[in-house]
LUMBADO-596164 format. One record per atom (N, C-alpha, C, O, CB): x, y, z; atom name. Coordinates in pm, whole numbers, padded with zeros to 5 digits, always signed. Glycine has a CB too. Layout:
N
        u        v        w   atom
        X        Y        Z     CA
...
***
This chain:
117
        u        v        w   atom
   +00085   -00116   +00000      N
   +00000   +00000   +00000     CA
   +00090   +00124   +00000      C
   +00196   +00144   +00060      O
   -00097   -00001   +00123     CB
   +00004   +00217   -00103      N
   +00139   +00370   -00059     CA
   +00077   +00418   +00050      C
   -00033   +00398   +00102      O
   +00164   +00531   -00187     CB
   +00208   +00515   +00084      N
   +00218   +00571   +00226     CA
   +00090   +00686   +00214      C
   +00027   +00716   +00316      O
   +00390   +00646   +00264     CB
   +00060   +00742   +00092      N
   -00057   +00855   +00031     CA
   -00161   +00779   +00075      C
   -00220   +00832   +00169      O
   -00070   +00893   -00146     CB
   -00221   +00632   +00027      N
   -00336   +00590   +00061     CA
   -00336   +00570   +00198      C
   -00430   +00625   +00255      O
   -00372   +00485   -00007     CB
   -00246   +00498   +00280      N
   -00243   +00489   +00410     CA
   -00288   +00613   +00517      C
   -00351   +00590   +00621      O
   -00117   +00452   +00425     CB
   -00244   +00748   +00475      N
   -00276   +00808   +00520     CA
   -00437   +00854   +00528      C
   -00516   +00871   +00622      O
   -00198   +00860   +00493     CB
   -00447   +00866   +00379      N
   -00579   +00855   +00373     CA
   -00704   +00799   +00437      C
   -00804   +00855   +00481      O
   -00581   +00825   +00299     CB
   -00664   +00653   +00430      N
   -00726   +00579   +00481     CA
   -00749   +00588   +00644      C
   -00857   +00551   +00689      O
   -00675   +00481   +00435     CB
   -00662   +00628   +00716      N
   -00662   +00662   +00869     CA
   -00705   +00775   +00889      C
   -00732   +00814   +01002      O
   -00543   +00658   +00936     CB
   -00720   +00854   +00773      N
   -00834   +01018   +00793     CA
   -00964   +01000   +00812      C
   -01055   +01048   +00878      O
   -00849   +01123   +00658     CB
   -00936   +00876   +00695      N
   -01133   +00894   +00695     CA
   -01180   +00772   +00800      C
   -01291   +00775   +00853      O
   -01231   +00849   +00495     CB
   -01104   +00688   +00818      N
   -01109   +00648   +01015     CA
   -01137   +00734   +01098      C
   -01243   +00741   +01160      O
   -00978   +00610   +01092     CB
   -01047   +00803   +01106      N
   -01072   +00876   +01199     CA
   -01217   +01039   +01203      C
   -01262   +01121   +01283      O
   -00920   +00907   +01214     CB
   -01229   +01005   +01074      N
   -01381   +01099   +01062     CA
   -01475   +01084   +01108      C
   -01545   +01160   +01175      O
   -01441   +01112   +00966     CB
   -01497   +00924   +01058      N
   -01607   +00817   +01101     CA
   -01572   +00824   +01297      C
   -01646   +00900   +01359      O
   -01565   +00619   +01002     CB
   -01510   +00780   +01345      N
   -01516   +00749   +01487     CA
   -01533   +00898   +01536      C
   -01574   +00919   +01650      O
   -01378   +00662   +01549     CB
   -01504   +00990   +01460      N
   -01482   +01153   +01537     CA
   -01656   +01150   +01539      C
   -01725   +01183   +01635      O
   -01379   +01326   +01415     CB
   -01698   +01110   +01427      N
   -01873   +01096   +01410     CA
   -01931   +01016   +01491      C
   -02044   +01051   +01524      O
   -01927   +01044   +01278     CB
   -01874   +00875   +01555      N
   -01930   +00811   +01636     CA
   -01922   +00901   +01762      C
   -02025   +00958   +01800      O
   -01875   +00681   +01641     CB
   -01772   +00921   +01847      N
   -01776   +00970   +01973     CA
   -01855   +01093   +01994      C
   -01919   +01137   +02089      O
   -01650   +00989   +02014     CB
   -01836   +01123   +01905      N
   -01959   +01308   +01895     CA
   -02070   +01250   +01949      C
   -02117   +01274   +02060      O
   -02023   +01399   +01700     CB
   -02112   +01167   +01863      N
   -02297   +01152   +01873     CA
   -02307   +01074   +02010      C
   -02415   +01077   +02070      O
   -02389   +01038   +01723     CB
   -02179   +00992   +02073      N
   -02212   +00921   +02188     CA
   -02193   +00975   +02323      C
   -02243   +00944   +02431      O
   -02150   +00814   +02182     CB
   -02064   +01110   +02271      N
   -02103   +01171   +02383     CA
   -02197   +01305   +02423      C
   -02214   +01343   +02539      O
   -02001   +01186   +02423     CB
   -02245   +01358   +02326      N
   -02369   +01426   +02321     CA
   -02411   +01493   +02150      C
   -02326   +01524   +02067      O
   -02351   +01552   +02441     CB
   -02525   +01500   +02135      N
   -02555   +01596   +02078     CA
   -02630   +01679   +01991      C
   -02729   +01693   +01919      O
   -02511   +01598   +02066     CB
   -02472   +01751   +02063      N
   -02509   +01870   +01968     CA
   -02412   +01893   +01848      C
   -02294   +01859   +01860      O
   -02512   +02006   +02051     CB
   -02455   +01945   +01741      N
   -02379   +01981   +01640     CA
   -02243   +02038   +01685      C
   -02152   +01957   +01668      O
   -02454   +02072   +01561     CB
   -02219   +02112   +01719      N
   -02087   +02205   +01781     CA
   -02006   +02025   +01820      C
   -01916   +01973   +01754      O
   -02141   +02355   +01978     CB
   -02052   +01986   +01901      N
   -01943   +01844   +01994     CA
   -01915   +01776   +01911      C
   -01802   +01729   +01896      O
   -02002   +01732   +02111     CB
   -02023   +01754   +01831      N
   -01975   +01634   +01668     CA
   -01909   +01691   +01615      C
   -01804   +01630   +01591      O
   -02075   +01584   +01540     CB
   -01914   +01827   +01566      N
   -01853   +01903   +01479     CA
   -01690   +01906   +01549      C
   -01592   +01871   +01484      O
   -01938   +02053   +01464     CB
   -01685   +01945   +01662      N
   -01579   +01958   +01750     CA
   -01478   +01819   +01755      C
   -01356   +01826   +01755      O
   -01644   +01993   +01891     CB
   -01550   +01698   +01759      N
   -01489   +01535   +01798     CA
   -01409   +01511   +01656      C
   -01295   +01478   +01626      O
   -01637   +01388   +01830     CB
   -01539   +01547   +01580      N
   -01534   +01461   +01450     CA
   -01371   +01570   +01412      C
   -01286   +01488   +01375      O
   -01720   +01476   +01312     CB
   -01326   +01678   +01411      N
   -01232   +01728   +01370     CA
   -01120   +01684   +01438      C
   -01012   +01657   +01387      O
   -01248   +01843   +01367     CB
   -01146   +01679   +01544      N
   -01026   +01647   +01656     CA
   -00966   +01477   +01615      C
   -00850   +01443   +01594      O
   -01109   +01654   +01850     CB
   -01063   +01410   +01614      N
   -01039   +01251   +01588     CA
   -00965   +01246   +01412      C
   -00872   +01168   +01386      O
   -01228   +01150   +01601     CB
   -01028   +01346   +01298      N
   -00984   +01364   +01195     CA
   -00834   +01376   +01163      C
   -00767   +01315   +01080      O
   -01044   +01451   +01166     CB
   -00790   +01498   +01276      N
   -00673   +01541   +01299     CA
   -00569   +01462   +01401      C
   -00449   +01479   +01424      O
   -00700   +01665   +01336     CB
   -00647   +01389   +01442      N
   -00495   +01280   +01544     CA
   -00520   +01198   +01454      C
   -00455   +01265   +01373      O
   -00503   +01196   +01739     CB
   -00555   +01111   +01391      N
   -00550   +01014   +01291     CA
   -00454   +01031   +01191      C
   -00363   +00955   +01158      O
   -00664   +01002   +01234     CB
   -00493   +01164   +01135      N
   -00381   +01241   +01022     CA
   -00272   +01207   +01061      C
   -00212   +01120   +00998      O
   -00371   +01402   +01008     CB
   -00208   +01270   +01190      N
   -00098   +01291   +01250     CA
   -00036   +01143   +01280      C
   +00086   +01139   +01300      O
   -00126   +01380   +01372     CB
   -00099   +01037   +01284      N
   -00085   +00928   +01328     CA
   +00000   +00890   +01174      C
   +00122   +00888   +01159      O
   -00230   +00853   +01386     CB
   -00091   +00867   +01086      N
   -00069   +00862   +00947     CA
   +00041   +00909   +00873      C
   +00095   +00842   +00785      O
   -00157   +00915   +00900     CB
   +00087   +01059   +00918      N
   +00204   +01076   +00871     CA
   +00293   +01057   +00929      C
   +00401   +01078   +00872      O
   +00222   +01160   +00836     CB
   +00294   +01004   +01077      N
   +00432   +00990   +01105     CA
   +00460   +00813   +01088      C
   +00578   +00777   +01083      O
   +00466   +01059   +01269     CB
   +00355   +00714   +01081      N
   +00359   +00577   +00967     CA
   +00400   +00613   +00883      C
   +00521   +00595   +00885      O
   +00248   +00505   +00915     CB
   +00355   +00677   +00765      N
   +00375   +00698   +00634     CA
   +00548   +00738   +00662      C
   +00622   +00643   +00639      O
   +00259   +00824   +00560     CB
   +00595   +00826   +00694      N
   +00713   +00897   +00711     CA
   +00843   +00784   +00769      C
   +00961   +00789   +00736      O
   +00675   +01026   +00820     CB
   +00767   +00670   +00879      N
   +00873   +00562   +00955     CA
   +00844   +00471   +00805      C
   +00926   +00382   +00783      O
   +00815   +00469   +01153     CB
   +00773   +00482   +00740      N
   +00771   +00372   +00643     CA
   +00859   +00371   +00560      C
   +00936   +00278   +00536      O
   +00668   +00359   +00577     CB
   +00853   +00535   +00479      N
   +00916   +00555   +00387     CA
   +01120   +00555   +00428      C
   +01214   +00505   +00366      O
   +00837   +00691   +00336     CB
   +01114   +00628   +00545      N
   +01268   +00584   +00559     CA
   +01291   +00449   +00602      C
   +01409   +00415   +00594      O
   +01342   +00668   +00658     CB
   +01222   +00375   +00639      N
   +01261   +00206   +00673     CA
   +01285   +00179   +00533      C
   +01400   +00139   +00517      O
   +01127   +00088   +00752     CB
   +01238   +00184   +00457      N
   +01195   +00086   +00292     CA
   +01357   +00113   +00239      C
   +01436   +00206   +00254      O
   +01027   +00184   +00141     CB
   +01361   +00009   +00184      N
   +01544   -00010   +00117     CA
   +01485   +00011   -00047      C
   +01452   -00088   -00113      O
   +01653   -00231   +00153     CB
   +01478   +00143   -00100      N
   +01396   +00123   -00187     CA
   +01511   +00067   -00336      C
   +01463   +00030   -00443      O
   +01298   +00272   -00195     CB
   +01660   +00072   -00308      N
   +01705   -00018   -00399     CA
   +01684   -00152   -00395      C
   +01711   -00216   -00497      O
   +01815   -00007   -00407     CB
   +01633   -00221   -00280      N
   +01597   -00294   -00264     CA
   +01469   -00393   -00342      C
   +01458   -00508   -00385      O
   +01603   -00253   -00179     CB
   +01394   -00282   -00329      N
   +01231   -00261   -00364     CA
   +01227   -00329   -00517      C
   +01193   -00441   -00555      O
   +01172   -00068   -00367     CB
   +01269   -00228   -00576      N
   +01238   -00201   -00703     CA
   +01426   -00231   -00813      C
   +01455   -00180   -00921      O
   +01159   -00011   -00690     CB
   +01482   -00296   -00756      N
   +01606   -00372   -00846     CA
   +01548   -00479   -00924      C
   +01485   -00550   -00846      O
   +01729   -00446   -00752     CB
   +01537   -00537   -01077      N
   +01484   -00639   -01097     CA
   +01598   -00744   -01172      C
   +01702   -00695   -01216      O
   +01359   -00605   -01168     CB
   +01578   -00854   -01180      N
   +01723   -00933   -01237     CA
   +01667   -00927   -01398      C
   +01568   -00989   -01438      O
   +01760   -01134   -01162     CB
   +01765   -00827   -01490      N
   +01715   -00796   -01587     CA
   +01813   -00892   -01663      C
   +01813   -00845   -01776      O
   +01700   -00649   -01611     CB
   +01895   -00998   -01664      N
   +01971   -01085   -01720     CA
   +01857   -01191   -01758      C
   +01837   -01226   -01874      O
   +02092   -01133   -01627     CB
   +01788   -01235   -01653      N
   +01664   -01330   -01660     CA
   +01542   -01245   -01734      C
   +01498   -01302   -01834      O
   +01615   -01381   -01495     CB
   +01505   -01170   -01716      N
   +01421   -01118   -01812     CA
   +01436   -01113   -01992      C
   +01351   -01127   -02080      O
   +01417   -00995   -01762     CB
   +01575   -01090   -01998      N
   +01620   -01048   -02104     CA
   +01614   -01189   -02166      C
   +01568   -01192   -02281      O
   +01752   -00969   -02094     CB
   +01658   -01323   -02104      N
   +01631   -01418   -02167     CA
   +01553   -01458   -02184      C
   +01551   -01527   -02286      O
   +01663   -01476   -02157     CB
   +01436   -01449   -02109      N
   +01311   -01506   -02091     CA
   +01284   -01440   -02238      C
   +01274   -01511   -02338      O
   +01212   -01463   -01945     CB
   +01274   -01301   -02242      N
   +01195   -01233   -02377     CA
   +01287   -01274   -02530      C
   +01235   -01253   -02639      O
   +01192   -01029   -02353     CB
   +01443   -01338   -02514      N
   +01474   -01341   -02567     CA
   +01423   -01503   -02664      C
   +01431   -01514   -02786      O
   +01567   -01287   -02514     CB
   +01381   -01597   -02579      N
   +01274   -01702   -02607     CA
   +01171   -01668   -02584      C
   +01115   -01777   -02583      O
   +01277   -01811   -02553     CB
   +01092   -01593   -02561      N
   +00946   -01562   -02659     CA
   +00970   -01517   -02761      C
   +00905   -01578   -02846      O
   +00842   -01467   -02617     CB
   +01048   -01417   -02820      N
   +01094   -01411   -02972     CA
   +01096   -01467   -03027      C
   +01035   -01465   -03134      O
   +01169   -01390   -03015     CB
   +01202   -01590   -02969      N
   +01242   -01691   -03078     CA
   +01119   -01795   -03111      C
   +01104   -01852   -03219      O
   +01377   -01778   -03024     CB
   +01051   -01805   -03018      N
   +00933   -01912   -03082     CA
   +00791   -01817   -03126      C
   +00695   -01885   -03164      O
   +00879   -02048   -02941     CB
   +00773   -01686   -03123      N
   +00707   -01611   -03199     CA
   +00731   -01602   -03355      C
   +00644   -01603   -03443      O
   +00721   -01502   -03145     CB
   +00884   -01592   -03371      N
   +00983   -01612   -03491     CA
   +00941   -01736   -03592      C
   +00925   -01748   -03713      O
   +01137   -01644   -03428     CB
   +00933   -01825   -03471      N
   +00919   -02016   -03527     CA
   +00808   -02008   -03560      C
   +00791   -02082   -03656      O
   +00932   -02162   -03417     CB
   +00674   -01931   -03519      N
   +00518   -01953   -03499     CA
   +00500   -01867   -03681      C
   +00437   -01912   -03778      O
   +00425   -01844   -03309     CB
   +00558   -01771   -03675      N
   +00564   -01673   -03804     CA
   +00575   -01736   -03891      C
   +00487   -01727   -03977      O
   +00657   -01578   -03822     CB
   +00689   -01828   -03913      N
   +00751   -01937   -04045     CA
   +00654   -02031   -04070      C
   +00637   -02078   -04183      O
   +00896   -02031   -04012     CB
   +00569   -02072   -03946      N
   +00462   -02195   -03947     CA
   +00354   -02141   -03991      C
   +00268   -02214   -04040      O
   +00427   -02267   -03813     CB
   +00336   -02011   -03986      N
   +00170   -01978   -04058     CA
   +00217   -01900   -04167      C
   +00113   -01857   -04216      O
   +00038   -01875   -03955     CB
   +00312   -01856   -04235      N
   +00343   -01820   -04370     CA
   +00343   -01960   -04437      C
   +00266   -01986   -04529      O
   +00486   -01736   -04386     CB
   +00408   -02025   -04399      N
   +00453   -02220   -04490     CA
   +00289   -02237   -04474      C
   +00232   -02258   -04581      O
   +00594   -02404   -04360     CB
   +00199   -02231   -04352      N
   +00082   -02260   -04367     CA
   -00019   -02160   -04498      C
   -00071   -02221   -04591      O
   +00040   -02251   -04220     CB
   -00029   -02054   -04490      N
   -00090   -01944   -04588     CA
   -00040   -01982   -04755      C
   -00116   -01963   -04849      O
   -00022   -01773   -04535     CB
   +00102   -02041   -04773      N
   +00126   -02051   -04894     CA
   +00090   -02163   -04947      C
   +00100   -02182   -05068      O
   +00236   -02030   -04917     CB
   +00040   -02258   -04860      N
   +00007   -02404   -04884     CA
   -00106   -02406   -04891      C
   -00151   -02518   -04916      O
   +00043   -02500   -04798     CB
   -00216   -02286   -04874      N
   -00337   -02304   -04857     CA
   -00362   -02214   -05017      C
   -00454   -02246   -05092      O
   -00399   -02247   -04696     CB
   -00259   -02091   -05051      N
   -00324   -02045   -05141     CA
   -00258   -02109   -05297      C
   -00269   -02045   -05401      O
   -00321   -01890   -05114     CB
   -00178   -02264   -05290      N
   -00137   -02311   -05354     CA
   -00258   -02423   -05356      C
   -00270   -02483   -05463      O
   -00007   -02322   -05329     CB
   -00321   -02448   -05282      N
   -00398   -02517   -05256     CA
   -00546   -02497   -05375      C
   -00603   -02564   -05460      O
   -00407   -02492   -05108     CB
   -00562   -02326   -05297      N
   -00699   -02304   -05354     CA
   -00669   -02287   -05520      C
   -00751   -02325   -05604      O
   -00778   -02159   -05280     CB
   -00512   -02211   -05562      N
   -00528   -02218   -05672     CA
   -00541   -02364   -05778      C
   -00573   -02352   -05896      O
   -00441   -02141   -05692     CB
   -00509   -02495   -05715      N
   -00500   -02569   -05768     CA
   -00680   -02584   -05767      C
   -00742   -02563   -05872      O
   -00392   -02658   -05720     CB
   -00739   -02616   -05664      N
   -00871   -02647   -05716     CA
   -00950   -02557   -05823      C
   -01005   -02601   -05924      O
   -00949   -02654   -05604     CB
   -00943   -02399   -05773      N
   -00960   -02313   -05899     CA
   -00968   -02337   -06032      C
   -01061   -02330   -06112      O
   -00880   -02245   -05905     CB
   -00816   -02377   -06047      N
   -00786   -02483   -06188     CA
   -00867   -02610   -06216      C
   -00908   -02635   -06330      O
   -00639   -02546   -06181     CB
   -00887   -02680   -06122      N
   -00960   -02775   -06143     CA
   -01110   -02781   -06166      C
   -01170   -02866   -06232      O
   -00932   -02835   -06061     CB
   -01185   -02628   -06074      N
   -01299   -02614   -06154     CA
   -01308   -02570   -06289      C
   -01406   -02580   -06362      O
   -01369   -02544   -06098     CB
   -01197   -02519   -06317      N
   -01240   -02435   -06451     CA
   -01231   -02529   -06527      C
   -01327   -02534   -06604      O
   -01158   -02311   -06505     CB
   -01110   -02658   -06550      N
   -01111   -02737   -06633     CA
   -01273   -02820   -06659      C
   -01318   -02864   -06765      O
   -00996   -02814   -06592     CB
   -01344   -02823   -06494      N
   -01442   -02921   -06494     CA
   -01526   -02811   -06596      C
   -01575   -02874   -06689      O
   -01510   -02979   -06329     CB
   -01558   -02659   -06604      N
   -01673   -02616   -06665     CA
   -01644   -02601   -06771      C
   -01739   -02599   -06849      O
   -01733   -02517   -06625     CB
   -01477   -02581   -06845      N
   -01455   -02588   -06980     CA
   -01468   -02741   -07023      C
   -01541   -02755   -07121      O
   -01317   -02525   -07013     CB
   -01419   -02847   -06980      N
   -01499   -02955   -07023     CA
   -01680   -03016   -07032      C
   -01725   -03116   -07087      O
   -01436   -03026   -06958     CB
   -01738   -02924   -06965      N
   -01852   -02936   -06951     CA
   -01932   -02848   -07084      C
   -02022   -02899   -07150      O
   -01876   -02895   -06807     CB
   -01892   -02741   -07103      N
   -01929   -02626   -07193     CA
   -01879   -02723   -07325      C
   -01976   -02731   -07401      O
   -01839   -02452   -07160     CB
   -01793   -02779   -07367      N
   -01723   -02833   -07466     CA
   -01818   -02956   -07495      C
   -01833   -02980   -07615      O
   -01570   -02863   -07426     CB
   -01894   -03048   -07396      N
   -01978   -03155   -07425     CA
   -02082   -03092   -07458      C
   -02183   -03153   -07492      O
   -02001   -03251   -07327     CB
***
């Protein structure tokens, strides 16, 4: 989770409960109004100083280093059998339109022999 949503997320915690304790311990608008800000604002505060121990704990070379030797091969065999797949449906496409031209030929012979009887 980012440290942005985290915070977030413990604001609007703390809105909601600022809304519960208001209404449970009296009211009136002013006390809700009063809780609900107060609970808004220690939550915040809570939030950024998580967010803040988070962000300096995180080894972020750590994080985000990826082993790009293994990647590179990995993609370097999907190529190669994308490559192989290419040769197999061209050899396939030329065999099909060697195909159709042969029957082509073969109807026409059937309707010029037919026209001729």
């Amino acid at each position: 989770m980012r440290p942005e949503n985290f915070i977030f997320f413990l604001s609007s915690c703390g809105f909601f409960i600022g809304i519960i304790f208001g209404v449970l311990a009296d009211f009136e608008p002013m006390g809700i109004i009063y809780s609900c800000a107060a609970f808004t604002a220690l939550f915040y505060m809570i939030g950024l100083c998580a967010g803040a121990f988070f962000i300096r704990a995180l080894d972020i070379k750590a994080a985000y280093t990826i082993d790009s030797e293994y990647y590179e091969t990995q993609l370097d065999k999907a190529r190669a059998q994308i490559e192989r797949r290419e040769v197999n449906i061209r050899d396939a496409t030329r065999f099909i339109r060697v195909l159709e031209q042969e029957i082509a030929s073969a109807v026409q012979k059937d309707e010029t022999n037919k026209v001729a009887l």
